[in-house]
N, C-alpha and C positions, 0 to 999 in steps of 0.2 A: 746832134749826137744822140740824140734823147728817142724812141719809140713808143707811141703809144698804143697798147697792146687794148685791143678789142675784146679780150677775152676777160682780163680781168682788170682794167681799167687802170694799172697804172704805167708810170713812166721805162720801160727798160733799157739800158747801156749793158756792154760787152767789156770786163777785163781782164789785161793777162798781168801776172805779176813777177818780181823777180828777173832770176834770168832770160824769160821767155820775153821781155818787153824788145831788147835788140834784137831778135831774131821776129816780133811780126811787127816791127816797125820798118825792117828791114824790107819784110812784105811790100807791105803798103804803100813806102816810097816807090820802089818798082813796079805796082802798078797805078801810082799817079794820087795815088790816097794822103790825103792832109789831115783829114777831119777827125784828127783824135787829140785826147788832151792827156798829155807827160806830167805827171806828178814826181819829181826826182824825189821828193822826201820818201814817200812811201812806194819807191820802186813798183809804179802803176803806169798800165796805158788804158786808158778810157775810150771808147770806140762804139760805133752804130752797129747795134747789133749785126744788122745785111751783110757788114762786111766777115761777119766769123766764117763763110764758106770760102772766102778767100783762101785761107789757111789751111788746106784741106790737105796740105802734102805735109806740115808740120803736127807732131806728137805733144801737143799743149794742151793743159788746161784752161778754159777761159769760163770767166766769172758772169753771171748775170745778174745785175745791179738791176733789184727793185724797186723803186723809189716813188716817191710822193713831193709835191710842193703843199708847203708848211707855211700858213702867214703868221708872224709872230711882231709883234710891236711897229707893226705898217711896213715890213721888209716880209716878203715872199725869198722861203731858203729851199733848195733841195735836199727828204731829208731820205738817205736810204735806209732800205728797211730790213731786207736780207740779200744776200749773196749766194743761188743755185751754181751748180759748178756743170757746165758742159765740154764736148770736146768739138772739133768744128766738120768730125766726121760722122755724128750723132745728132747734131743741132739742126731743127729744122724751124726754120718764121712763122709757120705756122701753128705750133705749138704755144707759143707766146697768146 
């Protein structure tokens, strides 16, 4: 789920929040897509970024989760760092 961005070295995910989680899960199922992780507490769906063009007929905002692994007392954590906000008619993989 996780991308490693060449550009600046670290990890990135794609998410949407809110009410937009059933409308691009709704997506995803239909076109065959699993590989995302449902957070119900904090009404999130976590997703590879490749997939944000999918979306491309929907009016969403989708989050880009920057993140880093952290080792902290012999456990390696994922820890995010900031949250950029794109749209999936704007966003391009190469950018990253």
């Amino acid at each position: 789920m996780l991308y490693f961005s060449q550009r600046d070295y670290f990890l990135k995910s794609a998410k949407v929040f809110g009410e937009n989680v059933a409308a691009v899960r709704q997506i995803f199922d239909r076109n065959g897509y699993h590989d995302y992780r449902l957070n119900q507490e904090y009404q999130c769906l976590e997703f590879h970024v490749s997939k944000i063009k999918i979306l491309n007929r929907l009016n969403v905002e989708v989050g880009i989760s920057t993140n880093i692994l952290e080792k902290r007392n012999g456990k390696t954590y994922l820890h995010e760092l900031k949250v950029d906000v794109t749209t999936p008619q704007t966003f391009q993989l190469s950018d990253l």
